[in-house]
C-alpha positions in Angstrom: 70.7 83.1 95.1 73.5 85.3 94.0 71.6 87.0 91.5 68.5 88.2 94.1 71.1 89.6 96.6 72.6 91.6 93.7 69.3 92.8 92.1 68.3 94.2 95.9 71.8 96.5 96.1 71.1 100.2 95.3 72.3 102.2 92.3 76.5 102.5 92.9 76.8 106.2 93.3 79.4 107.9 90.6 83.0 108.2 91.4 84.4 110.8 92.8 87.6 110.9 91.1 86.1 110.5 88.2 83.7 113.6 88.2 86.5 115.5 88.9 88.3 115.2 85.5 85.0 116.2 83.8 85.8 114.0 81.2 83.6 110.5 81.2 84.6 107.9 79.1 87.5 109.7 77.3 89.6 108.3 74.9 92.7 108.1 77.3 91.6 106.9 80.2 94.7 104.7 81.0 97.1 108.2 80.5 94.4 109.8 83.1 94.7 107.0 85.5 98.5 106.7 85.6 99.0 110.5 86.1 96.4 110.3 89.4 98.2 107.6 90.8 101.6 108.7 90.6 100.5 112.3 91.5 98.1 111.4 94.5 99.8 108.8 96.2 101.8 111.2 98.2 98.9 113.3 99.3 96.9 110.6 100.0 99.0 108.3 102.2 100.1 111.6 104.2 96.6 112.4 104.3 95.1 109.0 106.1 97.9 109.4 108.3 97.1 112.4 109.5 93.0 111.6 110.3 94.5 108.7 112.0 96.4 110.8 114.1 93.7 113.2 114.6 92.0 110.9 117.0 90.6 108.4 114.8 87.2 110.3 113.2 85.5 107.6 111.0 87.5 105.3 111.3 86.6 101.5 112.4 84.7 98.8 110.7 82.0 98.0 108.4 79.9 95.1 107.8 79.8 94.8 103.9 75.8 94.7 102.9 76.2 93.9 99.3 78.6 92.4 97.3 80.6 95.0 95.2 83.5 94.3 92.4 86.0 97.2 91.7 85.4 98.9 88.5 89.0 100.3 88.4 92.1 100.6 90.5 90.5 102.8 92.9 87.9 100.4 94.2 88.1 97.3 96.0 86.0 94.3 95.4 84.3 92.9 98.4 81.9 90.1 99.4 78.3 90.8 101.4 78.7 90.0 104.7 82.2 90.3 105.0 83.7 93.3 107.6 86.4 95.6 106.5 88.3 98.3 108.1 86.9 101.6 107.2 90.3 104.0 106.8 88.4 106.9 106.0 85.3 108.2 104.5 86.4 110.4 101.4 83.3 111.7 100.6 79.5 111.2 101.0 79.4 108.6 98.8 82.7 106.7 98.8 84.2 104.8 101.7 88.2 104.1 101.4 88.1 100.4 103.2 90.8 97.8 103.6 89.4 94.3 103.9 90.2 92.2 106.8 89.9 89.0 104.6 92.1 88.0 101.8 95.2 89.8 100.7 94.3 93.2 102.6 93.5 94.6 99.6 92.0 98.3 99.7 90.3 100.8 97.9 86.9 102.6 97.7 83.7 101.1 97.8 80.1 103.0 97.9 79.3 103.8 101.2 75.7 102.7 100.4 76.8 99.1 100.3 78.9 98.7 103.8 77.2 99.4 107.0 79.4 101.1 110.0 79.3 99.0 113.1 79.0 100.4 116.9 
């Protein structure tokens, strides 16, 4: 029955952060990774703060429609039905979530596949 929930999950959306280097499926991908993660974490942790701060927009929980497994560091793999914490919505198409299950783990997931609750 896995295989028929999977099958009825739309089309992932591309990554955001990985448009931005222009460069898909380049030959150092590792090198590229590296370099955003040591460079962005400051900005980014600073940056979630601050919309935190700010009253809260976006954030509060999701209810996880699909199952979805990370494709890289910067996604999170979650399970359908689950709910996770949405920390902020980077873009259209991306949700930063931490799940409430598990280890806590966090990272983007499409926004397509998690459903915000009231």
């Amino acid at each position: 029955s896995s295989s028929s929930s999977s099958s009825s999950a739309p089309p992932a959306p591309a990554p955001s952060w990985g448009a931005a280097k222009g460069r898909p499926g380049g030959g150092d991908r590792g090198g590229g990774f590296l370099q955003a993660r040591g460079g962005g974490g400051g900005s980014s942790s600073s940056s979630s703060s601050s919309a935190a701060d700010a009253g809260g927009d976006g954030v509060g929980y999701a209810k996880v429609l699909y199952a979805w497994v990370a494709r890289d560091e910067n996604e999170v793999s979650v399970e359908a039905e689950e709910v996770v914490k949405i920390i902020r919505k980077s873009s259209e198409n991306w949700w930063f979530v931490q799940r409430t299950t598990g280890g806590g783990e966090s990272g983007h997931v499409p926004s397509t596949y998690v459903q915000e609750m009231e």
